[in-house]
C-alpha positions in Angstrom: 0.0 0.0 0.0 1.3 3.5 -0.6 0.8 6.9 1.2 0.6 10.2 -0.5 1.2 12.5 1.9 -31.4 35.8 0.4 -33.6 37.9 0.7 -30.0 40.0 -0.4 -30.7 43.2 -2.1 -33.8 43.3 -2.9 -34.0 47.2 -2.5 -31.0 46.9 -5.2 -32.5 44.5 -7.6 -35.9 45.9 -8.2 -34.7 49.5 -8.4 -32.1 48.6 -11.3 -28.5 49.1 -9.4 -27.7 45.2 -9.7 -27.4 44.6 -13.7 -25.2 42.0 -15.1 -25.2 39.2 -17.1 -22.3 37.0 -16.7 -21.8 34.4 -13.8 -19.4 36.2 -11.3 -19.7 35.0 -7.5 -18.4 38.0 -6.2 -17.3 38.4 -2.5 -15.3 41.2 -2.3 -12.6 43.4 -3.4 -9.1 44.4 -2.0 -6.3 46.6 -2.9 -3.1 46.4 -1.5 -1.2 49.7 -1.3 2.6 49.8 -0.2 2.2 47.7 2.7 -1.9 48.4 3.6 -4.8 46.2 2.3 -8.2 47.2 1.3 -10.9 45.0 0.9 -14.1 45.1 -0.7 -16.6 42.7 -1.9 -18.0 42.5 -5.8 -21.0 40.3 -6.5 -23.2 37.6 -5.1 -21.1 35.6 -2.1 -19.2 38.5 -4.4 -15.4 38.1 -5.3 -13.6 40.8 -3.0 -10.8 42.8 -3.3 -8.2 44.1 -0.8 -6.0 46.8 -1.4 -2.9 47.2 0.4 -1.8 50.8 2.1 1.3 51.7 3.3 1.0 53.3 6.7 -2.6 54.6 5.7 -5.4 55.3 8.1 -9.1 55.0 6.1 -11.4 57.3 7.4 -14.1 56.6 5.1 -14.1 54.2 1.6 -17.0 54.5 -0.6 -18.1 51.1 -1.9 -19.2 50.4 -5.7 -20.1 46.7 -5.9 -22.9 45.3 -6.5 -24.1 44.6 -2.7 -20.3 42.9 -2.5 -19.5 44.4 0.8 -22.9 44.1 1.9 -22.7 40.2 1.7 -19.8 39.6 3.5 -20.6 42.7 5.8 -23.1 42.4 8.6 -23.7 46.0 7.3 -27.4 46.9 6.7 -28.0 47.0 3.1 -29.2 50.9 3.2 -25.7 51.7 5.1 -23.1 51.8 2.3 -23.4 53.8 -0.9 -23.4 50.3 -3.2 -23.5 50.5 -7.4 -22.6 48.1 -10.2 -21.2 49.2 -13.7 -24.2 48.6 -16.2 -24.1 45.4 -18.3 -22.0 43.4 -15.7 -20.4 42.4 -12.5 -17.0 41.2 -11.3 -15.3 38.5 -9.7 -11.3 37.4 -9.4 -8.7 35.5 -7.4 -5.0 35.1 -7.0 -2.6 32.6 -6.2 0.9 32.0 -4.8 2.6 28.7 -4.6 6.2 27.9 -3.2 8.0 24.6 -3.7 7.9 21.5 -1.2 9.8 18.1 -1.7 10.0 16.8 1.5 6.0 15.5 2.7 4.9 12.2 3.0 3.3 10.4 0.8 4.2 6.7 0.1 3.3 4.0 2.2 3.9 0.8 1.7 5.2 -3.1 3.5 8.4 -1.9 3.0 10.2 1.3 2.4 10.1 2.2 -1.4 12.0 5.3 -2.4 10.0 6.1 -5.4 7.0 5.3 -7.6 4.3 6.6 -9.9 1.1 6.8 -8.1 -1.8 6.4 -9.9 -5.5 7.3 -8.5 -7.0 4.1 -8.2 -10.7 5.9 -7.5 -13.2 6.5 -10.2 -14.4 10.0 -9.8 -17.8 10.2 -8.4 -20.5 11.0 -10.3 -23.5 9.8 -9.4 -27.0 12.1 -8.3 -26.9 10.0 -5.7 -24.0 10.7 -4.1 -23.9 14.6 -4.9 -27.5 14.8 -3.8 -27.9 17.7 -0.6 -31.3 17.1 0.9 -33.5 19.8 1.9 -32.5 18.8 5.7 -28.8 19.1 5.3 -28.1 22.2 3.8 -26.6 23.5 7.6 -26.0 20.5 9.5 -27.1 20.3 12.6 -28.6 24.2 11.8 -24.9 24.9 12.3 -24.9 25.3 16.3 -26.3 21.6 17.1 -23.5 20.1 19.2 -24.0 16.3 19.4 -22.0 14.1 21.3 -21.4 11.1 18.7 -21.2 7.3 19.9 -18.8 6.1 22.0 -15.9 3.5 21.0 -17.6 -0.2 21.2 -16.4 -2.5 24.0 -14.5 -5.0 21.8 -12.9 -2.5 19.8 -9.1 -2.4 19.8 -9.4 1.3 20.3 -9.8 3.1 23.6 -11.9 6.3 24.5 -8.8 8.8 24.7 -11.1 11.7 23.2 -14.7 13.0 22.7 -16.7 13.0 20.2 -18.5 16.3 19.5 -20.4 17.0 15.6 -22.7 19.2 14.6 -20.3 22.3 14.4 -20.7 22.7 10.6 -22.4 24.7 8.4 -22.7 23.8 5.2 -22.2 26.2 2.2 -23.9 25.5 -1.5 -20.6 24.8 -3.0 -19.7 22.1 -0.6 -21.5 20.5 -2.8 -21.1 22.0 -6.0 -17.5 22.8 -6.6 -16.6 24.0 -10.1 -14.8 21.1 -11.7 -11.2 21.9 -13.6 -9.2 19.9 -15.9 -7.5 17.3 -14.2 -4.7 18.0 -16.1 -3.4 21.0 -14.5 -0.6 21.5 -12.7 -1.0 22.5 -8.7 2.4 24.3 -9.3 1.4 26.4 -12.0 -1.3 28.5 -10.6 1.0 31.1 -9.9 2.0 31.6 -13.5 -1.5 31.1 -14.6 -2.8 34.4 -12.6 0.1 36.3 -12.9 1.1 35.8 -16.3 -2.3 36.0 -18.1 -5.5 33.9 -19.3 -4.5 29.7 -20.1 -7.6 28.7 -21.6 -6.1 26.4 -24.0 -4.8 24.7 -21.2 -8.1 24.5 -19.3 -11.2 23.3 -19.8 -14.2 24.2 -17.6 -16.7 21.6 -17.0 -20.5 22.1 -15.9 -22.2 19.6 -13.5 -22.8 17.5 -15.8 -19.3 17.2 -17.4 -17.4 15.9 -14.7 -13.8 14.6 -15.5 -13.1 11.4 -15.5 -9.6 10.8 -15.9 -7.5 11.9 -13.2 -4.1 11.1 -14.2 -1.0 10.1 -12.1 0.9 11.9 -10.0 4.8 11.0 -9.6 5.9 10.6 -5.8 8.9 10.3 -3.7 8.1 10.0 -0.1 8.8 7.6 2.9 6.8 4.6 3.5 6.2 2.4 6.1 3.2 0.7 8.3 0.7 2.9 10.1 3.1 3.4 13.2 6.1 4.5 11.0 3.4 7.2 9.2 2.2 8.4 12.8 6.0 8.7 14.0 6.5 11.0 10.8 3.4 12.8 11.4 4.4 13.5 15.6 7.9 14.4 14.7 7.1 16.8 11.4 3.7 18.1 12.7 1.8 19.7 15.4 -0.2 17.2 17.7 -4.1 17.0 16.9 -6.0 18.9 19.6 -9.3 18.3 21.4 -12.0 20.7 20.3 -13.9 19.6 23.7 -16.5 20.7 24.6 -17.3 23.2 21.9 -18.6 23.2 18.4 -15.6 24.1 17.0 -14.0 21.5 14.8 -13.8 24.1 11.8 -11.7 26.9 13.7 -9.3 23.5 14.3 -8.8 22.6 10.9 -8.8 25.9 9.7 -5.6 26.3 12.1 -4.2 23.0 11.0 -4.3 24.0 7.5 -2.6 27.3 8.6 0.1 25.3 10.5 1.0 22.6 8.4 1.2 25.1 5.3 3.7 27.1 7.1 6.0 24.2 8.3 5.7 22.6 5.0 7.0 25.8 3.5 9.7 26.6 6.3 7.5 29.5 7.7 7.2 28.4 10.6 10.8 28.9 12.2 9.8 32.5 13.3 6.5 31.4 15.9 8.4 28.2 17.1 11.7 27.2 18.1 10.9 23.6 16.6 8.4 23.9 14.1 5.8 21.1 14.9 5.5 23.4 18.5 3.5 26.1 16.4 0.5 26.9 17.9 -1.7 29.3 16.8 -5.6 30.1 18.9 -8.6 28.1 17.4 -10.2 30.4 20.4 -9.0 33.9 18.7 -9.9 32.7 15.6 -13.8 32.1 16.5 -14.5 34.7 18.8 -13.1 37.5 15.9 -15.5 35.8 13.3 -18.7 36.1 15.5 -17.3 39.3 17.6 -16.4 42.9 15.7 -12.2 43.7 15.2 -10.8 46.8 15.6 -10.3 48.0 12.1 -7.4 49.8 11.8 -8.5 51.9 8.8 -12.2 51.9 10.1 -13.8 50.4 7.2 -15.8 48.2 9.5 -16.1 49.9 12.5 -19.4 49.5 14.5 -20.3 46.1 11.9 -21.1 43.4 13.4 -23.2 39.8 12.8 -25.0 37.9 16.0 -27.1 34.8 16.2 -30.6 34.9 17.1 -31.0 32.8 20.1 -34.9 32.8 19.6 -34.6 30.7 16.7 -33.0 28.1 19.1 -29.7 28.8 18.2 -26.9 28.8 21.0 -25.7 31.3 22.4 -22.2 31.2 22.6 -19.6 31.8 19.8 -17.8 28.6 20.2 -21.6 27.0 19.4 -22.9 28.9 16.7 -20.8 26.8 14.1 -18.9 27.5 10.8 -17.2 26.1 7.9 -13.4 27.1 6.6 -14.6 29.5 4.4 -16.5 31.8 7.1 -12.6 31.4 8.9 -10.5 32.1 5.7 -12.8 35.6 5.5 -11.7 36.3 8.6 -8.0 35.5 8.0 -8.1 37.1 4.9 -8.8 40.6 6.9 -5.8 39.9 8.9 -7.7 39.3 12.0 -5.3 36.3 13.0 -3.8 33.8 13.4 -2.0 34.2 16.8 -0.3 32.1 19.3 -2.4 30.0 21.6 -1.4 31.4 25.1 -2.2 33.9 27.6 -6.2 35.1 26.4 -6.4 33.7 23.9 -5.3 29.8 24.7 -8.0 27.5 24.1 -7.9 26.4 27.6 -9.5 29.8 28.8 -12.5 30.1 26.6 -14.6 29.5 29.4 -13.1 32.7 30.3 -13.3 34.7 27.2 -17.1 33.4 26.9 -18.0 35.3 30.0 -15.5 38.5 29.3 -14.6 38.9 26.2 -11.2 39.0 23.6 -9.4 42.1 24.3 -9.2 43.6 20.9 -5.4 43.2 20.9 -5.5 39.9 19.5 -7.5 40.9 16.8 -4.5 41.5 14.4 -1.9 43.2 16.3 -0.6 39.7 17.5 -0.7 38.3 13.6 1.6 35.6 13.6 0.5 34.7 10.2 -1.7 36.2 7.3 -3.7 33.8 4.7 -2.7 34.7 1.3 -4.6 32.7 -1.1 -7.1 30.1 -0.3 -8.5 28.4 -3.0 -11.7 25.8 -3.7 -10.8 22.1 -5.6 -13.2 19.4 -6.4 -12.2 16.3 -4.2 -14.1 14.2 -6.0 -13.2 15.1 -9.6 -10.2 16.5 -8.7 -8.7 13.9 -6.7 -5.5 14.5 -8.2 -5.0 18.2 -7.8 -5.9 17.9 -4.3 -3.3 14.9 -3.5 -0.5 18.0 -5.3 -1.9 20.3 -2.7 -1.2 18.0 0.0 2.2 17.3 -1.4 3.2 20.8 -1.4 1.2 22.1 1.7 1.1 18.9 4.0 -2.7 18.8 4.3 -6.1 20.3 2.9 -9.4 21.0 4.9 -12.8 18.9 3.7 -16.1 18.2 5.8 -17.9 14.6 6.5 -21.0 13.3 8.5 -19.4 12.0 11.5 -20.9 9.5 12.7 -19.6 6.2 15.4 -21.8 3.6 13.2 -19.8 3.8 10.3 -16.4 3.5 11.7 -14.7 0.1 12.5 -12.6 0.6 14.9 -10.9 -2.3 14.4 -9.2 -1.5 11.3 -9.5 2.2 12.2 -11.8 2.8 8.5 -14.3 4.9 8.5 -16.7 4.9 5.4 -20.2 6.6 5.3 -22.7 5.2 3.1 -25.8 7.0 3.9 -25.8 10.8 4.6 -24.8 13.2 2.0 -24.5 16.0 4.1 -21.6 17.3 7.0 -21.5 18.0 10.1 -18.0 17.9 11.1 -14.9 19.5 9.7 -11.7 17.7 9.3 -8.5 17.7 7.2 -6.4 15.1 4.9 -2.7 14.5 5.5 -2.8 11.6 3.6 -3.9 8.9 1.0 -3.3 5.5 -0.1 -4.6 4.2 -2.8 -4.4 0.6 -2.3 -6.3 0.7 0.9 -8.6 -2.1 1.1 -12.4 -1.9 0.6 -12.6 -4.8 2.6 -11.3 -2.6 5.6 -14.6 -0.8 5.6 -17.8 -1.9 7.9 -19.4 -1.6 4.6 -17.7 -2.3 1.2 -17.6 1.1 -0.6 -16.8 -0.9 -4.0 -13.1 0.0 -4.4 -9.8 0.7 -2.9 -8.8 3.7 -1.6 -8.5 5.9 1.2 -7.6 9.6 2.7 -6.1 9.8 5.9 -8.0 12.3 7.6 -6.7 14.3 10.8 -9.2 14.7 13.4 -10.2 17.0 16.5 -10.9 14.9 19.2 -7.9 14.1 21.5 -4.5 16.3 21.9 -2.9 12.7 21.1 -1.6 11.9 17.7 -2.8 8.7 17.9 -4.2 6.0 15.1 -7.8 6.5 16.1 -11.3 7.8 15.1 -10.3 10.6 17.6 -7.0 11.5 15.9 -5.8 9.8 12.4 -8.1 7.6 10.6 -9.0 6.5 7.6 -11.3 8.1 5.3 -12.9 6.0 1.7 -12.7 7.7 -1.0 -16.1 6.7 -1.7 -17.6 8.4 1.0 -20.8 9.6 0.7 -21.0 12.2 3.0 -17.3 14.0 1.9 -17.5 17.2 1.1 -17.2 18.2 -2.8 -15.0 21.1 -1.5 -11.4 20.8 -0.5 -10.0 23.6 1.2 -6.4 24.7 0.5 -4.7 27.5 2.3 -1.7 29.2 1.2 0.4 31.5 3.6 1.8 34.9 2.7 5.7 35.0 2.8 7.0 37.7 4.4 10.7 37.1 2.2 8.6 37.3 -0.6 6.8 40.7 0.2 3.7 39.8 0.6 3.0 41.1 3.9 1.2 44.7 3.8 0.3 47.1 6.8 -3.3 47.7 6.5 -6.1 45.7 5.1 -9.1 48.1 4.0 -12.5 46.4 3.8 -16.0 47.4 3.8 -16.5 43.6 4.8 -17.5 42.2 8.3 -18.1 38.6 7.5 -20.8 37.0 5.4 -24.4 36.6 6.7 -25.4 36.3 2.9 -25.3 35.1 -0.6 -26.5 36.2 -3.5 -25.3 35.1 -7.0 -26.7 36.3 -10.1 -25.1 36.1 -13.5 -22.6 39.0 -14.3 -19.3 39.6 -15.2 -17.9 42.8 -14.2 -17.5 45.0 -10.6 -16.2 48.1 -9.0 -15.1 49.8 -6.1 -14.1 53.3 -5.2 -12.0 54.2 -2.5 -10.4 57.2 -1.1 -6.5 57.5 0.2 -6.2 59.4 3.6 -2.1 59.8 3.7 0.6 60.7 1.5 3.0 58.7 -0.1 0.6 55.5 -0.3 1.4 53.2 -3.6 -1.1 50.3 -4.1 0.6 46.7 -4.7 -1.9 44.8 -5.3 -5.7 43.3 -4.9 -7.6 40.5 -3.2 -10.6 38.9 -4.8 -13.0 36.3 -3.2 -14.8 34.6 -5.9 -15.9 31.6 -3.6 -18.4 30.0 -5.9 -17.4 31.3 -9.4 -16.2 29.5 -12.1 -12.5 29.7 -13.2 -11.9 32.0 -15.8 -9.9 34.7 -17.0 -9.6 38.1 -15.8 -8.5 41.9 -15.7 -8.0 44.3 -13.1 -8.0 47.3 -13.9 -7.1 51.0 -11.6 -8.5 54.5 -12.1 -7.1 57.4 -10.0 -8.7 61.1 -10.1 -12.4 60.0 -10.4 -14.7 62.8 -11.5 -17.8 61.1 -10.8 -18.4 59.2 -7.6 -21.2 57.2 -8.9 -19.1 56.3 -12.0 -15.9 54.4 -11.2 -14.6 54.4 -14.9 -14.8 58.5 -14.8 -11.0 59.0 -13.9 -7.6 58.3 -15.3 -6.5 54.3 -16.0 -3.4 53.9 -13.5 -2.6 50.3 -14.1 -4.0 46.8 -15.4 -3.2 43.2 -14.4 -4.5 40.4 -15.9 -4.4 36.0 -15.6 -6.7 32.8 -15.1 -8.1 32.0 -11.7 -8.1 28.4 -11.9 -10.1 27.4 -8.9 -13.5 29.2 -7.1 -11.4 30.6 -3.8 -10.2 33.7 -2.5 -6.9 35.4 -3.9 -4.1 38.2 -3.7 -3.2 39.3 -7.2 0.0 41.3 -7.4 0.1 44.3 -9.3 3.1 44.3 -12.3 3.7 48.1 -10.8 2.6 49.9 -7.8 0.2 52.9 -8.4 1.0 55.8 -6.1 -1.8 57.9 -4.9 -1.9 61.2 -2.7 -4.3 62.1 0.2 -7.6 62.9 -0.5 -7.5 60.9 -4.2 -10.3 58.5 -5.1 -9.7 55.7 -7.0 -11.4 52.6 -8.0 -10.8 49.4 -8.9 -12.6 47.5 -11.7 -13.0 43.9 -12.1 -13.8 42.0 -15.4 -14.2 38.1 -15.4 -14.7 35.9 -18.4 -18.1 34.3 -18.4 -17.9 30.5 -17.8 -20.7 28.7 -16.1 -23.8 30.7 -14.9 -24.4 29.4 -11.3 -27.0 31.1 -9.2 -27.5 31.1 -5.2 -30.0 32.6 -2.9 -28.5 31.5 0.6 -29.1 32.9 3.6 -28.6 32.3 7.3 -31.8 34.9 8.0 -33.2 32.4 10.3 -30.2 32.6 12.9 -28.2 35.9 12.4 -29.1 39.3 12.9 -27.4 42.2 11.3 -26.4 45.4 13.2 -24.2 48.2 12.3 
């Protein structure tokens, strides 16, 4: 056997200010100016930009999306000026991707030094298995914490952890992830988004054109038996952690994917003295997603989203639930990651539940800032995905957890029922040759991922810990998560992250194709570098940025001088920062927009709100 390691808008809609025609999922835009970052949202769940300041302190930015910052924002809809270019919409991304050799990823009955892996899975295709039912689209209504089953008696496994679901909420594209040819390379997207459109090189597929060839992927890894693969997991990597007794199992693997990325990429020597002693706060990381951040450049100031606890909802933070993307939002605004001690250790949340965060940790203690995250289709993708894991050391999906489909025994866990989540987890791992025949119930082939749990601070072989995972599971996620961490060596750390964009209560997706923003710079001497774009549900395509300075018109963000244009391919539905080829200097008191065209690929529209459980104050 081998190893490889909403009711959104409505105001807008009827009264003409959302037109478009093209099929951007816009979240939000961002600009990066010498070392600051401003954000804004563009479109439906709307692709978002951050622009990066040097030094600046926003007093006031002037948003012209399309109800992008009000999607991600718990701003009320009648709170920011909002407008959309006529004809279209906007949505983009942007990717960086160092170079890793050393993972694991071979595992074998002996120690092989180097063979072509080939994906031994047929990609999953069936209705059946990519079916959501009307009663899973948010497990557990995202705050249900459920204690799952405990170990059974004659099980070689003991009860080191506990068990605790429902934490997850789902989002539409956990189950409906654009779908890319198979045949591109992880370690390409770089030059894809910098260097302009591939299209010859990439084919977009619709639902109903899934891939089906996945390719094989060349390896060179260490292999052993399950104890030699733990032993290189204890010694490389952090140890899993216990999310008991809160609902907070996506916070963990958001941080796991943060870790892992960062020791995999030798980014980690600056937060740890040994690297797999990085330790960043699952604790600071939920209470800043749920609780308002001091904003720096006030962009957000006095936003902020609460749950309803008359719906029956819970009433702590650490209970409402959430899903990697609502975390990589929040990363994404710089508010984290940041060690786990004093406050903010996850050992005094029953503290912080009754006081409070002090706003400190909300990004002046950054230990880290997400770059890039992006969206791939596990089950059509498989092989992309096992590259991420290659390069990164892991990637974040969501399963239905549940005791009755694990066998302890052979520690394999396959689901054959639910086609929803509940749970959040990560994959370290594969093997291809698991066996079927491992599984309580046969899934029909060989295969599995080896999934990283949240239910003991042991790195053990267990349900609790490290398991394995079919790849026939019915209840895995479509979505897996990759994060990629910004390099301070490489510049890609800025000083201020402007945003109009609390966090997302909302989606709405409607088919268009081109977005705005306008800003306004508060300090002298600012030069934007570049922009950040959440298109979390959009297809891949190609796109163009494009910068205006000395706006005549504030209600037209085209009505100035063009400063700069960048264009590429976003190959995956994610969130990205997108370089600028030169910086673009602005003076206090200039306004300035950024525009954003994407190339129409699939139309894909959403109404998706979590109305019955949040409520929206500014």
């Amino acid at each position: 056997m081998s190893l490889e390691c909403c009711d959104l808008l409505p105001e807008l809609i009827d009264s003409g200010s959302l037109i478009g025609d093209g099929n951007s999922l816009l979240c939000g835009f961002g600009l990066k100016f010498g070392k600051t970052l401003v954000s804004f949202f563009l479109g439906c769940y709307f692709p978002f930009l951050l622009a990066f300041f040097g030094g600046i302190t926003m007093k006031r930015i002037r948003t012209i999306i399309l109800a992008a910052a009000v999607v991600l924002t718990s701003i009320p809809i009648n709170a920011v000026p909002v407008y959309a270019l006529e004809q279209d919409l906007i949505a983009e991304e942007d990717s960086i991707i160092p170079e890793r050799s050393d993972v694991l990823s071979d595992r074998d009955e002996h120690i092989s030094s180097e063979e072509e892996l080939k994906d031994t899975d047929d990609p999953i295709s069936s209705e059946e298995e990519l079916t959501v039912t009307d009663d899973s689209l948010i497990a557990a209504d995202g705050n249900g914490i459920n204690e799952a089953e405990g170990v059974p008696d004659d099980s070689k496994q003991g009860n080191d952890g506990d068990m605790i679901v429902g934490g997850y909420i789902e989002m539409p594209w956990d189950n409906d992830t654009p779908v890319v040819d198979d045949g591109l390379d992880y370690n390409e997207v770089r030059e894809m988004i910098v260097e302009g459109s591939a299209d010859d090189e990439m084919h977009i597929s619709g639902p109903d054109q899934y891939v089906t060839d996945p390719g094989t992927i060349d390896a060179k890894f260490p292999a052993g038996t399950d104890e030699q693969i733990l032993t290189y997991l204890k010694d490389k990597y952090p140890a899993t952690r216990s999310q008991s007794p809160y609902g907070t199992c996506w916070a963990h693997s958001s941080v796991s994917l943060t870790e892992f990325y960062m020791i995999s990429h030798g980014l980690a020597d600056s937060t740890a003295e040994v690297d797999k002693d990085v330790n960043f706060s699952e604790l600071q990381l939920a209470y800043f997603c749920y609780n308002q951040a001091a904003d720096p450049v006030n962009g957000t100031t006095g936003d902020r989203v609460t749950f309803d606890s008359s719906t029956g909802g819970k009433e702590s933070f650490l209970d409402f639930g959430g899903n990697l993307d609502f975390a990589s939002q929040s990363l994404m605004r710089y508010n984290g990651v940041t060690a786990d001690e004093g406050d903010a250790a996850y050992s005094n949340a029953a503290t912080v539940l009754a006081g409070g965060l002090s706003q400190a940790y909300s990004s002046s203690k950054d230990e880290a800032h997400l770059l890039n995250e992006y969206h791939i289709n596990i089950k059509e993708n498989p092989r992309l995905v096992k590259q991420a894991i290659k390069e990164n050391g892991i990637a974040g999906v969501s399963i239905y957890a549940d005791g009755k489909y694990m066998n302890y025994n052979t520690n394999a866990y396959y689901n054959n029922h639910n086609t929803s989540t509940n749970h959040a987890v990560a994959i370290v791992g594969w093997d291809d040759n698991f066996p079927a025949s491992n599984f309580l119930n046969n899934p029909g082939a060989n295969g599995a991922w080896l999934i990283r749990n949240s239910w003991t601070a042991t790195s053990t072989f267990s349900y609790y810990s490290y398991f394995w995972l079919s790849y026939k599971d019915k209840s895995l996620s479509d979505t897996a998560y990759v994060f990629e961490v910004a390099d301070r060596s490489r510049g890609e750390y800025y000083d201020n992250n402007y945003n109009y964009d609390s966090q997302l209560h909302s989606i709405l997706t409607a088919p268009s194709v081109k977005t705005a923003n306008i800003f306004t710079s508060v300090k002298n001497s600012e030069t934007l570098k570049a922009v950040q774009i959440d298109s979390s549900m959009n297809a891949p395509g190609a796109y163009t940025v494009e910068i205006y300075k000395n706006l005549t018109d504030l209600s037209d963000p085209v009505s100035g001088t063009r400063a700069g244009t960048v264009t590429g391919t976003l190959p995956f539905a994610g969130k990205y920062t997108i370089p600028l080829s030169s910086g673009v200097d602005l003076s206090e008191g200039e306004s300035f927009s950024v525009v954003v065209t994407t190339e129409k690929q699939i139309d894909r529209e959403y109404d998706y709100t979590w109305k019955e459980q949040i409520v929206m104050d500014a």
